[in-house]
N, C-alpha and C positions, 0 to 999 in steps of 0.2 A: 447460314453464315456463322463461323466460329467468333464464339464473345473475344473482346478484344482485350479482356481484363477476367483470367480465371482465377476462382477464389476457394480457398479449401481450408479444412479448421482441425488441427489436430491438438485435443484437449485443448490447453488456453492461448493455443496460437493459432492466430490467423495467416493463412498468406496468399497474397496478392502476386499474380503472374502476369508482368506483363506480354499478350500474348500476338505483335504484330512483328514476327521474326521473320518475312520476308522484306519486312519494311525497317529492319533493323531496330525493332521497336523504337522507331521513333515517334514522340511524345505530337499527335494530335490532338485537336479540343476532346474529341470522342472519350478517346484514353487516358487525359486529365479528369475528364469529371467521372469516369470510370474506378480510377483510384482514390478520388475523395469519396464516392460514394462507398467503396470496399470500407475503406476506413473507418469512416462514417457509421455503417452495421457494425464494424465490429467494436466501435468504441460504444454504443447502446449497449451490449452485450455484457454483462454483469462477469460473465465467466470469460473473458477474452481478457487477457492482459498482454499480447506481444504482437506485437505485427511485422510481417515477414516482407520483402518485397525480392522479387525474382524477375528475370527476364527468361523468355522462351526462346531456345534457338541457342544462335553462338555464341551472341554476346547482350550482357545485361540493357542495353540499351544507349543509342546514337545522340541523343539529343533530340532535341526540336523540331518536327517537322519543319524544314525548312518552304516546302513546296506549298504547305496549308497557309502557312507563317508569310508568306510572299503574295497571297491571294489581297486585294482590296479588302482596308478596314480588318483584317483576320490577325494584323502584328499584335494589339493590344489585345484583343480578346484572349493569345494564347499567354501572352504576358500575364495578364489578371487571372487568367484560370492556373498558370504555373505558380504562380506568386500562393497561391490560397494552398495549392497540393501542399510547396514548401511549409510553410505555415504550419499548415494541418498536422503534418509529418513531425514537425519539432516541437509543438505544443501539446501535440496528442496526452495522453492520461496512460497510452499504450506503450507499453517498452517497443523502438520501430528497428530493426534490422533491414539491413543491404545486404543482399548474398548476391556478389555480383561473379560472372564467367567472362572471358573475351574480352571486355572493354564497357567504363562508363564513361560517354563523351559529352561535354558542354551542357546539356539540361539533364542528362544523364546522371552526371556524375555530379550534379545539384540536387538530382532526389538522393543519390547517396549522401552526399553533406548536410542532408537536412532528418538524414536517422541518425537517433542513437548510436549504432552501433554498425559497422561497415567489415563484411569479410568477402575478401576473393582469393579468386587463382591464381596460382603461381604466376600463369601467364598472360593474367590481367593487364589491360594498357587504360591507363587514366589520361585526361586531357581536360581543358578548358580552351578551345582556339576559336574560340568566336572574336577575336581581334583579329585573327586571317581572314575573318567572312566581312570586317568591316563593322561588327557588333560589338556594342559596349555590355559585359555581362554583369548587371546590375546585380537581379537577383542574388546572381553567388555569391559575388561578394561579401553579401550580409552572413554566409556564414562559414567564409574560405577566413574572414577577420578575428573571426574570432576562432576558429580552431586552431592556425596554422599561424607560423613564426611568419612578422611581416615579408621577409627578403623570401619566404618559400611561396607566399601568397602573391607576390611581384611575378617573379618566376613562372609560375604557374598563367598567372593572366597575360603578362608583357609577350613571353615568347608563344605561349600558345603551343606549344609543341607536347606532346605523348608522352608519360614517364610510364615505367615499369614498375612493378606490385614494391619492389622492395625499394623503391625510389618514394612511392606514394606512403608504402611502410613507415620508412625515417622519417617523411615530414610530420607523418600523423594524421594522413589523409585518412588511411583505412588503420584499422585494430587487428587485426590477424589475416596471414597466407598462409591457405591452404594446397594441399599440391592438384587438387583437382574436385569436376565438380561433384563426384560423390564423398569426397572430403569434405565439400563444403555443406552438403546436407547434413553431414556428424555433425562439422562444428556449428553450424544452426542449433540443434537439437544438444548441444552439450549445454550451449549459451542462455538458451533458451530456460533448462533446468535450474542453473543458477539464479537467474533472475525469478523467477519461482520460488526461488529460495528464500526473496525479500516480502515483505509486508504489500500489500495492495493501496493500500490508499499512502503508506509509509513512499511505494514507490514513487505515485504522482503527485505530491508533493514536493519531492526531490527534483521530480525533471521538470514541474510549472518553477522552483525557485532558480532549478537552472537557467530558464529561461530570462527571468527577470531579475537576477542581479547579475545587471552589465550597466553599463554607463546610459545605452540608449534602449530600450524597448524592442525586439526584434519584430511585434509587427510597426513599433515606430520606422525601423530602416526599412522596410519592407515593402510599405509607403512612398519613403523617399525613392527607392529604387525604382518603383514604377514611375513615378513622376519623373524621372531622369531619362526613364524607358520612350515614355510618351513624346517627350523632346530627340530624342538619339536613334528610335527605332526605324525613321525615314528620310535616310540620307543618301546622297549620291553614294557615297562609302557601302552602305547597306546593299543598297541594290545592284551595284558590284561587284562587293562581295560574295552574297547569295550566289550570283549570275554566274559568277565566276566558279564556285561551287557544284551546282546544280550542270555545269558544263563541261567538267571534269577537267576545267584551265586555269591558270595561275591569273589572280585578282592584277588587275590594271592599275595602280593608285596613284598615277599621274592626275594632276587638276582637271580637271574638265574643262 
């Protein structure tokens, strides 16, 4: 069986490939503690300073298993193991890069907001529409608030709809478009040398202050959001929406 999380090191960078492309790499338990543990080695590692994250296939990755995320008792478990990847990813000591292709969707494009540093493709399609499935997208929020101008942050969660690379561009979702994915290996590897360029402890220094001067603590919201999770993740709405998802039919949202 192919590992679901391939991990390769070139000089001080690590990268992590998410590698479940017929399942649109979408984020099961397996393949969350799969990337904290990637991370995880390569933050022990004295010589690692950058971490890559890639998807296998067409597109950088779908979101959430919803099928795993639907099983009994499995919503919080994938909640707390997403919440810790996030975490991990924005606290790390490691410069973390997104090189995304095709699309980052809903948990997706939550591990891109929660690196560093975000490059894709021209014909990159970004989204947050877990309000379509009936889901309140906790997690992101905590760090769609603080990257992005409120009314692009509204936007993005209220309608729930797709934007294109040079849409996510202007908000400031992602940092550079590239025209394609062997562009985007250069621009990894250009980015990657500049950061290089900086002090090693000079840099995690910068990204732990980044972290903590904001008004609230980001694993303080982080907290909140699962706790908001634990309350909002099993609703008529939810199960719906999933349903309605997983069925290939437009969500019913008439009262019960």
């Amino acid at each position: 069986m192919n590992p679901i999380v391939l991990t390769t090191r070139e000089g001080a960078t690590t990268t992590a490939t998410l590698n479940r492309p017929d399942e649109r790499n979408a984020l099961n338990a397996a393949l969350l503690e799969q990337i904290a543990a990637a991370l995880a080695t390569a933050e022990r590692d004295p010589t690692q300073r950058i971490f890559v994250l890639r998807g296998a296939g067409r597109l950088f990755c779908s979101g959430l298993d919803l099928a795993e995320a639907a099983q009994p008792g499995r919503a919080e478990i994938s909640a707390t193991l997403m919440a810790a990847v996030l975490r991990a990813l924005a606290t790390s000591r490691l410069v973390t890069i997104a090189a995304v292709q095709g699309a980052a969707i809903a948990g997706g494009a939550g591990l891109m907001s929660a690196c560093d540093f975000a490059i894709a493709t021209r014909d990159a399609k970004f989204g947050y529409p877990e309000i379509r499935r009936g889901i309140v997208p906790e997690l992101i929020m905590t760090f769609l608030r603080r990257q992005l101008h409120e009314r692009d942050a509204r936007e993005l969660l209220l309608l729930g709809k797709l934007i294109d690379a040079s849409r996510a561009h202007a908000m400031g979702l992602i940092n550079r478009i590239v025209a394609d994915e062997a562009a985007l290996d250069t621009e990894v590897r250009r980015l990657a040398s500049l950061i290089l360029q900086g002090a090693p402890d000079a840099s995690a220094e910068t990204k732990k202050l980044l972290t903590e001067l904001w008004p609230a603590p980001l694993a303080a919201d982080l907290e909140r959001a699962l706790a908001n999770h634990r309350v909002s993740s099993d609703t008529p709405e939810v199960r719906e929406g999933v349903a309605a998802f997983r069925e290939k039919r437009a969500p019913n949202w008439a009262p019960k």
